[in-house]
TORLUMTOR-734812 format. One record per residue (C-alpha): residue number from 1; residue in one letter; chain; x, y negated, z. Coordinates in steps of 0.5 Angstrom, whole numbers, padded with zeros to 4 digits. Layout:
<pavexs>
{n: NUM, res: a, chain: A, c1: X, c2: Y, c3: Z}
...
</pavexs>
This chain:
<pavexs>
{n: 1, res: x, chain: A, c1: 0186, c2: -0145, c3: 0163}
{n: 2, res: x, chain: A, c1: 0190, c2: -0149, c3: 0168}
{n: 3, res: x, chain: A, c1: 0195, c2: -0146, c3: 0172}
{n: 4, res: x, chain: A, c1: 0197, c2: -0149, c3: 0179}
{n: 5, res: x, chain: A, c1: 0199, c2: -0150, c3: 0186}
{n: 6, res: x, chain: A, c1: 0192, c2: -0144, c3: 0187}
{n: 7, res: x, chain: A, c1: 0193, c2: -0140, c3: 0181}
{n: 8, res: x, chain: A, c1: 0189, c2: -0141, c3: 0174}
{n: 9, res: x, chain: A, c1: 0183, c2: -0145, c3: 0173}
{n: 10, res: x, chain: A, c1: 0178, c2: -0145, c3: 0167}
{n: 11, res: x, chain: A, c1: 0177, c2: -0153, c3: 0166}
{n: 12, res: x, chain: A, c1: 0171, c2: -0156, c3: 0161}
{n: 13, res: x, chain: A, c1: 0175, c2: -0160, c3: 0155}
{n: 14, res: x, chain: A, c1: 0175, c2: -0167, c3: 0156}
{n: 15, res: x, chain: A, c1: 0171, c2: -0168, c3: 0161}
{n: 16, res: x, chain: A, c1: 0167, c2: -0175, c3: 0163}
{n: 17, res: x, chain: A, c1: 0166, c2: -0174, c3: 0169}
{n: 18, res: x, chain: A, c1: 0172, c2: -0173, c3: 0174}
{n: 19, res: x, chain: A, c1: 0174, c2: -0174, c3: 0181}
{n: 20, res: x, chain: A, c1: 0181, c2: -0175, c3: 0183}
{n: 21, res: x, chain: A, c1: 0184, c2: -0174, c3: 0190}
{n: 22, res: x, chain: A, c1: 0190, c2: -0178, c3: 0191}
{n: 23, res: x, chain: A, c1: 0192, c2: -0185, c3: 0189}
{n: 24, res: x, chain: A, c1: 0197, c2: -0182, c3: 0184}
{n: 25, res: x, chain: A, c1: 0193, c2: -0178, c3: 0181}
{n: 26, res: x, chain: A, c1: 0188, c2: -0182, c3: 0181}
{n: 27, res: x, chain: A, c1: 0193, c2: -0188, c3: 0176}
{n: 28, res: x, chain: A, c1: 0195, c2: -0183, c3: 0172}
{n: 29, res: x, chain: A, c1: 0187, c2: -0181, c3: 0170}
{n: 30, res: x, chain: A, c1: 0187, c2: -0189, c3: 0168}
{n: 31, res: x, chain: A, c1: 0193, c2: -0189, c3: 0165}
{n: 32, res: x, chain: A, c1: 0190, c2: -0184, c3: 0160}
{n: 33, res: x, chain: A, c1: 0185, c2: -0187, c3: 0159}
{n: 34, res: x, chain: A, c1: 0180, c2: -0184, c3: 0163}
{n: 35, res: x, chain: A, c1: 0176, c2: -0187, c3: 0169}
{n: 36, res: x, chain: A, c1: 0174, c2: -0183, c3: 0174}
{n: 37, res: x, chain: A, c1: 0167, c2: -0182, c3: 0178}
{n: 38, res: x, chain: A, c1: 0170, c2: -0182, c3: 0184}
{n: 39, res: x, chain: A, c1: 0177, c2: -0182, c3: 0188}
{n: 40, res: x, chain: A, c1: 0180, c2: -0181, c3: 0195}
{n: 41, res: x, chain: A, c1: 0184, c2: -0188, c3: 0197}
{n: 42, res: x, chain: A, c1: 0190, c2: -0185, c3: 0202}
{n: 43, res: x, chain: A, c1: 0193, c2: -0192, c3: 0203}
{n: 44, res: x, chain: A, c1: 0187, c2: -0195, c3: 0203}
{n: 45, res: x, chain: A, c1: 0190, c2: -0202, c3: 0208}
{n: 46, res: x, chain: A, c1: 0188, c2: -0208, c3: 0210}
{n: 47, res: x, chain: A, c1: 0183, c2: -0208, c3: 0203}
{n: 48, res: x, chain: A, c1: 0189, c2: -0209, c3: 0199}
{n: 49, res: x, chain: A, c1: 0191, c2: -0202, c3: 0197}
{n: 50, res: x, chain: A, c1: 0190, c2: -0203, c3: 0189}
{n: 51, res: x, chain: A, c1: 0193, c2: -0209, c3: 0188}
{n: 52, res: x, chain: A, c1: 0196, c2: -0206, c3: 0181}
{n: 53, res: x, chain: A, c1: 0190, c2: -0203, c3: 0179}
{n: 54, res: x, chain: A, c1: 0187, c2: -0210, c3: 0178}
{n: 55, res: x, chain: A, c1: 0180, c2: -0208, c3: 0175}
{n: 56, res: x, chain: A, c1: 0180, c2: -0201, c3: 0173}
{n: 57, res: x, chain: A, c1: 0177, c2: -0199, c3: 0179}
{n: 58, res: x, chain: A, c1: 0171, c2: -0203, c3: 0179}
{n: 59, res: x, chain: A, c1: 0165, c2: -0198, c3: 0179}
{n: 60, res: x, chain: A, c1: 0168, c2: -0192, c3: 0182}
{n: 61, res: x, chain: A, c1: 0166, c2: -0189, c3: 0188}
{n: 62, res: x, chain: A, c1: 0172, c2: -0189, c3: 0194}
{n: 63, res: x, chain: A, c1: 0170, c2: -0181, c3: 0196}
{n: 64, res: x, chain: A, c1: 0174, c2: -0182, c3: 0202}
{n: 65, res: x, chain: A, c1: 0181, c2: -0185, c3: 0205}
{n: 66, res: x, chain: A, c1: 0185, c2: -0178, c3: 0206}
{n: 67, res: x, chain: A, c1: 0180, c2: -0173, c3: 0205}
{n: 68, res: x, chain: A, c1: 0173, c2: -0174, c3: 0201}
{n: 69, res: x, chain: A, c1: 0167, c2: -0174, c3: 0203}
{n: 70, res: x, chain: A, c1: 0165, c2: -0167, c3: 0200}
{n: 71, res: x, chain: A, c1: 0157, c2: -0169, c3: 0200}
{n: 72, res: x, chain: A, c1: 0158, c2: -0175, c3: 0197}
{n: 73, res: x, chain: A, c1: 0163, c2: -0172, c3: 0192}
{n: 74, res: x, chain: A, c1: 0157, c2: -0166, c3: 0191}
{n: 75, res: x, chain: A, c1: 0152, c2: -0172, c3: 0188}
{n: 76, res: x, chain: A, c1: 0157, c2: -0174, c3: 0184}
{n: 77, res: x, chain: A, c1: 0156, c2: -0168, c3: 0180}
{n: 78, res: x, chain: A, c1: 0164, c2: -0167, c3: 0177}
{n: 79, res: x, chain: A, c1: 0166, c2: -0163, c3: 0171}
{n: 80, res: x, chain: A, c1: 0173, c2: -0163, c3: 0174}
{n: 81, res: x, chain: A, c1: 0176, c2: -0165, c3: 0181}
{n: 82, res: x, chain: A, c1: 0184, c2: -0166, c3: 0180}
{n: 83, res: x, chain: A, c1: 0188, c2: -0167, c3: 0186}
{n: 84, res: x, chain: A, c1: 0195, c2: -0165, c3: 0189}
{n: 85, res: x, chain: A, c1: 0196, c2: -0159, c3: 0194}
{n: 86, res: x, chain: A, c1: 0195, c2: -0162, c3: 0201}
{n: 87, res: x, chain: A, c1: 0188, c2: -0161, c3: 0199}
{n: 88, res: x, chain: A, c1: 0189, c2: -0153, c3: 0200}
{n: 89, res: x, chain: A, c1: 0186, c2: -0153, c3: 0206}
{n: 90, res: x, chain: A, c1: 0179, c2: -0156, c3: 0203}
{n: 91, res: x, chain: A, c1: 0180, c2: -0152, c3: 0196}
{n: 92, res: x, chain: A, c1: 0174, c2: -0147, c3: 0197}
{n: 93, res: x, chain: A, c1: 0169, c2: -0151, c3: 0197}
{n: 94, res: x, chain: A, c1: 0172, c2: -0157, c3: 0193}
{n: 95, res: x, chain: A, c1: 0172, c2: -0151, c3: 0188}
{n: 96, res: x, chain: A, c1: 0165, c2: -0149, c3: 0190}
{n: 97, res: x, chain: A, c1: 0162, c2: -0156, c3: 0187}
{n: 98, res: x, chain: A, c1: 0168, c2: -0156, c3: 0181}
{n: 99, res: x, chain: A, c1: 0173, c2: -0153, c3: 0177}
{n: 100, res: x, chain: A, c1: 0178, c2: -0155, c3: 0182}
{n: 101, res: x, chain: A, c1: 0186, c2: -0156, c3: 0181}
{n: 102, res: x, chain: A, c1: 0191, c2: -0158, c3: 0186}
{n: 103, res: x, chain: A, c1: 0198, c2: -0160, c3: 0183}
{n: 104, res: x, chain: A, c1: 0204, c2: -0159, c3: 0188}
{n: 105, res: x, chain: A, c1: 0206, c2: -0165, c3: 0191}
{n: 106, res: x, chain: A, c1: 0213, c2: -0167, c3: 0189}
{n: 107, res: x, chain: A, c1: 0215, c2: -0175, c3: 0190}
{n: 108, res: x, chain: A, c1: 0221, c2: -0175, c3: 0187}
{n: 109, res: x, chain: A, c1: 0218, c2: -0171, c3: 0180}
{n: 110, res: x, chain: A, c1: 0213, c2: -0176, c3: 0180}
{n: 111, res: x, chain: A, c1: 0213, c2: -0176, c3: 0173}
{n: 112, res: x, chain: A, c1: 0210, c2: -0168, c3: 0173}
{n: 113, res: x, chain: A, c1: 0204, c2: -0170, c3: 0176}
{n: 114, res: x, chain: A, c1: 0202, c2: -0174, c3: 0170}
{n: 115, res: x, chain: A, c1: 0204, c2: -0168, c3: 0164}
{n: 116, res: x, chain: A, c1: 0199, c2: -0165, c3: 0170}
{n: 117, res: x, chain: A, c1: 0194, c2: -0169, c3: 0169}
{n: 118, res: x, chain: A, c1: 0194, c2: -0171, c3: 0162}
{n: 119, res: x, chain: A, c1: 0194, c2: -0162, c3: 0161}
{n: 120, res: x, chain: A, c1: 0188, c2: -0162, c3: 0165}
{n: 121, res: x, chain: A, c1: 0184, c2: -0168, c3: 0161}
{n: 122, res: x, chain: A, c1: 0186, c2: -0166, c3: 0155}
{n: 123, res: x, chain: A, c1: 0190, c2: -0173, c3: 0154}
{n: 124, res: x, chain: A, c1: 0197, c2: -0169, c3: 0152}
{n: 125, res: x, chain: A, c1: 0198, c2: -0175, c3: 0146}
{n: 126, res: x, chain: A, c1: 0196, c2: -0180, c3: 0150}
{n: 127, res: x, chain: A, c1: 0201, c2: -0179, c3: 0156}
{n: 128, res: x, chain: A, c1: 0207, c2: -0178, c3: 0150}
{n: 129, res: x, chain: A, c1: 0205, c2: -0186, c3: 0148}
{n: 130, res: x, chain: A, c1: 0205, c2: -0188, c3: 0156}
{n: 131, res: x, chain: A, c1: 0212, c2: -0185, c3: 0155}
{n: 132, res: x, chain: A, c1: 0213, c2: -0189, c3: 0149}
{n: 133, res: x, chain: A, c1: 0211, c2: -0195, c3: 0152}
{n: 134, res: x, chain: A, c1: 0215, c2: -0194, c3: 0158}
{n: 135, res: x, chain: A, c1: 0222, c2: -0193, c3: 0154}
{n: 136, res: x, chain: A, c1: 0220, c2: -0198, c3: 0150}
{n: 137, res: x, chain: A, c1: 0221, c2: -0203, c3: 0155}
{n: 138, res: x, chain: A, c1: 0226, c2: -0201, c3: 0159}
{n: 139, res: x, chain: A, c1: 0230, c2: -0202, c3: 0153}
{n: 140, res: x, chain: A, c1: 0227, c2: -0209, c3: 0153}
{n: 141, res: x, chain: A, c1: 0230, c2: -0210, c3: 0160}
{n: 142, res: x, chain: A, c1: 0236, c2: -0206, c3: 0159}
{n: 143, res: x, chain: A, c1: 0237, c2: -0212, c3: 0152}
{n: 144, res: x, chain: A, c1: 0236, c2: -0218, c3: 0157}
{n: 145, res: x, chain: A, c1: 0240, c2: -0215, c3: 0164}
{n: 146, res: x, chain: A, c1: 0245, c2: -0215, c3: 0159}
{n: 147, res: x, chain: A, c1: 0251, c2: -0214, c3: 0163}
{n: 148, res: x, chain: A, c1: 0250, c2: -0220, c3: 0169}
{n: 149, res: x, chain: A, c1: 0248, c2: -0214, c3: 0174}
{n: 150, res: x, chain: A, c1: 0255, c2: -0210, c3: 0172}
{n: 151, res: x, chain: A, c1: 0257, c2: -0210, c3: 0179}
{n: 152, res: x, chain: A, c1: 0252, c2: -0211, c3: 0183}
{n: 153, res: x, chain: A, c1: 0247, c2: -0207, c3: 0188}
{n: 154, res: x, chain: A, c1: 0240, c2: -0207, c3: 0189}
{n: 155, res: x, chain: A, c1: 0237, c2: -0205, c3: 0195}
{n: 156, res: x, chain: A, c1: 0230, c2: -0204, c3: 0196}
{n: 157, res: x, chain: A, c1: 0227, c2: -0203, c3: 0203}
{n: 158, res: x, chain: A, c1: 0220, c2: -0203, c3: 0206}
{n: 159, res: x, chain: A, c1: 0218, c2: -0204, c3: 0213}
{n: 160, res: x, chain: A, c1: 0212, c2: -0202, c3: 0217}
{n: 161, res: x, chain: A, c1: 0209, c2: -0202, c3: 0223}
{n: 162, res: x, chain: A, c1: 0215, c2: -0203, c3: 0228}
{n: 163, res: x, chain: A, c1: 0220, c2: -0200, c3: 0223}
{n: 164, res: x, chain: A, c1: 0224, c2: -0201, c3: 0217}
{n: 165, res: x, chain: A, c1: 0226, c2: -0196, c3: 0211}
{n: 166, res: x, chain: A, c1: 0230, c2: -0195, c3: 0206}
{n: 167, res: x, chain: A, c1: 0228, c2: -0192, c3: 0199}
{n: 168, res: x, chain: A, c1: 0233, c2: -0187, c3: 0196}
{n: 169, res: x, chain: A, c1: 0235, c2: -0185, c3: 0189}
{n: 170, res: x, chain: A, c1: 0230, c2: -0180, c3: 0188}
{n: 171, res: x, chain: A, c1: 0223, c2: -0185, c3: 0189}
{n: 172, res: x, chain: A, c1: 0219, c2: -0187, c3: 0184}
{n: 173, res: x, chain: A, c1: 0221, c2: -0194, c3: 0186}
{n: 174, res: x, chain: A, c1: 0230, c2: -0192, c3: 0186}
{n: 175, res: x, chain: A, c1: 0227, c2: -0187, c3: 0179}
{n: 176, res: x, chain: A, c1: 0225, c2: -0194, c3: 0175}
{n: 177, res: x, chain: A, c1: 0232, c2: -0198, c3: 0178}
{n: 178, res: x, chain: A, c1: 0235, c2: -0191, c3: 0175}
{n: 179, res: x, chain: A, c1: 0233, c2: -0192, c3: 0168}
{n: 180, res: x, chain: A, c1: 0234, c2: -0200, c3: 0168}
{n: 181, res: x, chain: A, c1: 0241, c2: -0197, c3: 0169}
{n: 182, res: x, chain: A, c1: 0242, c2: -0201, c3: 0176}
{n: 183, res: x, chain: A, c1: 0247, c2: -0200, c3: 0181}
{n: 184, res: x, chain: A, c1: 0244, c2: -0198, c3: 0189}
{n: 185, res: x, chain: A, c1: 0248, c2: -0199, c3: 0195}
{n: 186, res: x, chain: A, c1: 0252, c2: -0193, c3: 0197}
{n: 187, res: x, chain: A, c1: 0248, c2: -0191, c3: 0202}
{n: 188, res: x, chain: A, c1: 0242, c2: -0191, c3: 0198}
{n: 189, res: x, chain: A, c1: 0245, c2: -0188, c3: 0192}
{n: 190, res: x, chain: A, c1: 0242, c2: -0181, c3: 0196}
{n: 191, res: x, chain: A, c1: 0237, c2: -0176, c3: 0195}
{n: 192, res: x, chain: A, c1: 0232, c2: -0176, c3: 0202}
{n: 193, res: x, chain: A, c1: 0225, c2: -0173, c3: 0203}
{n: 194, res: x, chain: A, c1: 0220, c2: -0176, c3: 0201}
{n: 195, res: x, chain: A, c1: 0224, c2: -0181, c3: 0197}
{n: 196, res: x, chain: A, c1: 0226, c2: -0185, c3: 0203}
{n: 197, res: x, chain: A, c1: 0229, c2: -0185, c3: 0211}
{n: 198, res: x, chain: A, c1: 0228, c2: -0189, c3: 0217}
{n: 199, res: x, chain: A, c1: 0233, c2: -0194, c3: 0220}
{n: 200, res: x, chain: A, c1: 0234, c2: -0197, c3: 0227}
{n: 201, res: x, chain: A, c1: 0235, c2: -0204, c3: 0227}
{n: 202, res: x, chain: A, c1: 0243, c2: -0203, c3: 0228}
{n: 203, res: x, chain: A, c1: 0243, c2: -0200, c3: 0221}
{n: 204, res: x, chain: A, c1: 0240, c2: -0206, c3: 0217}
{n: 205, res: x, chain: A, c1: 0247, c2: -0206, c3: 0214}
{n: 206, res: x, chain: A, c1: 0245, c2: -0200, c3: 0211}
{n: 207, res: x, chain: A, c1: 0239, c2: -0205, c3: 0208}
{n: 208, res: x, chain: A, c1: 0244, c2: -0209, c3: 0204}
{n: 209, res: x, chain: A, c1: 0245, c2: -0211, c3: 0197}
{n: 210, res: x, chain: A, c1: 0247, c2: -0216, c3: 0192}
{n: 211, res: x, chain: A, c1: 0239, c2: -0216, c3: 0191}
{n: 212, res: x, chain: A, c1: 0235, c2: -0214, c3: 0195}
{n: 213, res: x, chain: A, c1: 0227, c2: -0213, c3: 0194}
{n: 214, res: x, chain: A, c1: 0223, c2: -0212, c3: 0200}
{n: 215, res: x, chain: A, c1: 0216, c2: -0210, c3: 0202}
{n: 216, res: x, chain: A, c1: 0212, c2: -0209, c3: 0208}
{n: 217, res: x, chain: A, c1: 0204, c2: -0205, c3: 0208}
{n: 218, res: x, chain: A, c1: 0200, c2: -0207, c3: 0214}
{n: 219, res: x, chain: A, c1: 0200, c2: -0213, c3: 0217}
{n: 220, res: x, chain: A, c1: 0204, c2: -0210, c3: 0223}
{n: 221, res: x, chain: A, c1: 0209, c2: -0209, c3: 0218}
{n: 222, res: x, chain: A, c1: 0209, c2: -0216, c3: 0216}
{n: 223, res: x, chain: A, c1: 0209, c2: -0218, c3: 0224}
{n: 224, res: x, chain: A, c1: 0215, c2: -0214, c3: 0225}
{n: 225, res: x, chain: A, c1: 0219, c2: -0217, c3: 0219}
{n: 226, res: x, chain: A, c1: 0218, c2: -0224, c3: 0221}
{n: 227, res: x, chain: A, c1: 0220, c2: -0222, c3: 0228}
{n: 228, res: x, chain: A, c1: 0227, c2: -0219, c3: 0225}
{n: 229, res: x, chain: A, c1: 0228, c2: -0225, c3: 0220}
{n: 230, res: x, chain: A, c1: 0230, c2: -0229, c3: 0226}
{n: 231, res: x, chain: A, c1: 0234, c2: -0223, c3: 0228}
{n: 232, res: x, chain: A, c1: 0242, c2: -0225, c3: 0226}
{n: 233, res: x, chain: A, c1: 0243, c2: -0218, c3: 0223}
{n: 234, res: x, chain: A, c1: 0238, c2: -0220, c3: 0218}
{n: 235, res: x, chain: A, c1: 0240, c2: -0227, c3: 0217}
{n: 236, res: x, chain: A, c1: 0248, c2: -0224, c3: 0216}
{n: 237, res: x, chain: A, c1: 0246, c2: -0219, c3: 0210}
{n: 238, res: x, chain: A, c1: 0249, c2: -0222, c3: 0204}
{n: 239, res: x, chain: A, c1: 0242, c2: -0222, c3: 0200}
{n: 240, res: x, chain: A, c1: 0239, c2: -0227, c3: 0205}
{n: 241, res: x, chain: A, c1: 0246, c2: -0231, c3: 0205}
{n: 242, res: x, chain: A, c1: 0245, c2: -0232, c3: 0198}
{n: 243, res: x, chain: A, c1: 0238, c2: -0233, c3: 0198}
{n: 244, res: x, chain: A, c1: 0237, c2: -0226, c3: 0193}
{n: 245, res: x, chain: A, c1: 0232, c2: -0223, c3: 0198}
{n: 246, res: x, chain: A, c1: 0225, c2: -0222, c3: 0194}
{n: 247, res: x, chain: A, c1: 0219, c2: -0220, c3: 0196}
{n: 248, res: x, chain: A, c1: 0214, c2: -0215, c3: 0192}
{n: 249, res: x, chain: A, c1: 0207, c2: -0212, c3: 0193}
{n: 250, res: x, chain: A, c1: 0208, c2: -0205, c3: 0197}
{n: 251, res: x, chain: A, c1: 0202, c2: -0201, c3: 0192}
{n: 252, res: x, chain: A, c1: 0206, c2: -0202, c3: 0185}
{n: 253, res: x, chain: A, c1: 0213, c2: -0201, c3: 0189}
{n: 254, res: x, chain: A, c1: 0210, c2: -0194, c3: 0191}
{n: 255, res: x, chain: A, c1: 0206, c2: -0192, c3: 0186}
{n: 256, res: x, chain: A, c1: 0208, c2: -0186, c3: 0183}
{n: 257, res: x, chain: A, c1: 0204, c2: -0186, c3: 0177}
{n: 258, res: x, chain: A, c1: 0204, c2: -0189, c3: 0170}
{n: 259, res: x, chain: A, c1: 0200, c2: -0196, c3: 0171}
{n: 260, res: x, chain: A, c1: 0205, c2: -0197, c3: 0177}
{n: 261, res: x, chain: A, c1: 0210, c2: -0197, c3: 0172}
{n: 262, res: x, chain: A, c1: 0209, c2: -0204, c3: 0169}
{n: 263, res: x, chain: A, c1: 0208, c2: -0207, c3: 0174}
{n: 264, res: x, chain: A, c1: 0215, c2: -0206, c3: 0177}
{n: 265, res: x, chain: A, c1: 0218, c2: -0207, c3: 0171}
{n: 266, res: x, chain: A, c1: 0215, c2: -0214, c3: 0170}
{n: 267, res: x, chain: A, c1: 0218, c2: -0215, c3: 0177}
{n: 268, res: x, chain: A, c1: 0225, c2: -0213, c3: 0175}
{n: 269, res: x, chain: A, c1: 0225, c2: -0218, c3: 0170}
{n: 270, res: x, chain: A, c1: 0221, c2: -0224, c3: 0174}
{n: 271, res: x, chain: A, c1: 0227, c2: -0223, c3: 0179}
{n: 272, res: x, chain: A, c1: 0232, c2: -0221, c3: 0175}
{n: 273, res: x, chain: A, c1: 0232, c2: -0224, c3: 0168}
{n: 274, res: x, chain: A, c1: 0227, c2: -0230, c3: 0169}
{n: 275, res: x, chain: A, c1: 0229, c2: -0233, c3: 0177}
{n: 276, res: x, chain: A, c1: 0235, c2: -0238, c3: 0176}
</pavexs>
């Protein structure tokens, strides 16, 4: 018996055939070793939304981009459907093809939502060595940052379609730069909604950093950066200054699951430990 966002739900014990809605779910389900049926694909963009995963997805059905597609998920015959609770709306009848459970959506306590999963599929072990492994190499990266990065902050900003948006302390990406034991810039040293808030053009100073990290996640967003590159407020941060800008895939940056966590943290060292 499981409890969540829509009360208790009776699940089969280690279920095979699994449906995940949402994309963070659907990496924690991987990183424990189980690959599901089908998923939803919520960022699915330009056909590049699953960078991270690599591989891993080959072979399982994309069920649909922010809602599934309930006839498809239905001849898919789940055992169980796993998700979060914006799919409260939809739960009655997800719940009529599968024991259905919907964990509360919580971007700044992404970590929650792997204990969830590994509770549902039985994988309680399994999440303690993801965790292991996680500690593991971040003292790798605390031992080789040494202390170079003492004094100095990094920022990480991502860009849409016609707008740039800072990452707060309390998104999975600021999480990760946390345990690292790296400094923020002041103004992204704070907790926001959904680990990020927008600024306007005139603020990019807010943007600044001794390091600064950039991604962009559609093809606008990459039109709308190369225009402000050119932009003298862009060219006058002290990052593009001393040539510390490095740009990182958007799908491993806001993962919000465990696979997404290595690849973040392969990032910290290539740009950091082995970039002179």
């Amino acid at each position: 018996m499981v409890k969540h966002t829509m009360g208790e739900t009776c699940v089969p014990i280690n279920p095979q055939r699994v449906v995940t809605l949402s994309l963070s779910t659907l990496g924690n389900t991987l990183a424990l070793g189980v690959k599901p049926i089908g998923a939803t694909n919520e960022v699915q963009i330009d056909n590049n939304s699953l960078t991270y995963l690599q591989k891993k997805t080959d072979g399982i059905k994309l069920l649909g981009i922010s809602r599934p597609n309930l006839e498809a998920t239905l001849l898919l015959k789940p055992d169980v459907i796993i998700g979060l609770d914006w799919f409260k709306p939809i739960y009655p009848l997800l719940s009529q093809i599968a024991p259905t459970v919907l964990d509360k959506s919580d971007y700044a306590n992404w970590q929650k939502h792997l204990s969830f999963v590994a509770e549902v599929l039985g994988k309680q072990k399994t999440e303690k060595a993801l965790w292991q492994h996680y500690h593991q190499r971040m003292e790798q990266l605390q031992q080789a940052l040494g202390d170079r990065y003492q004094n100095k902050k990094i920022s990480f900003i991502y860009i849409g379609r016609n707008q740039i948006n800072i990452d707060a302390k309390n998104s999975y990406a600021g999480s990760i730069i946390s345990d690292a034991h790296l400094q923020r810039p002041a103004s992204q040293n704070v907790d926001a909604p959904y680990g990020a808030f927008p600024i306007s053009l005139e603020e990019l100073k807010k943007a600044d950093g001794d390091i600064l990290f950039v991604t962009t996640f559609s093809k606008s967003g990459n039109e709308f950066l190369k225009n402000k590159q050119q932009e003298p407020l862009w060219k006058n941060l002290k990052a593009v200054r001393d040539n510390q800008v490095y740009y990182v895939d958007f799908m491993s940056w806001a993962a919000s699951n465990m696979l997404g966590t290595d690849a973040v943290i392969d990032d910290l060292f290539k740009y950091l430990i082995h970039t002179p």
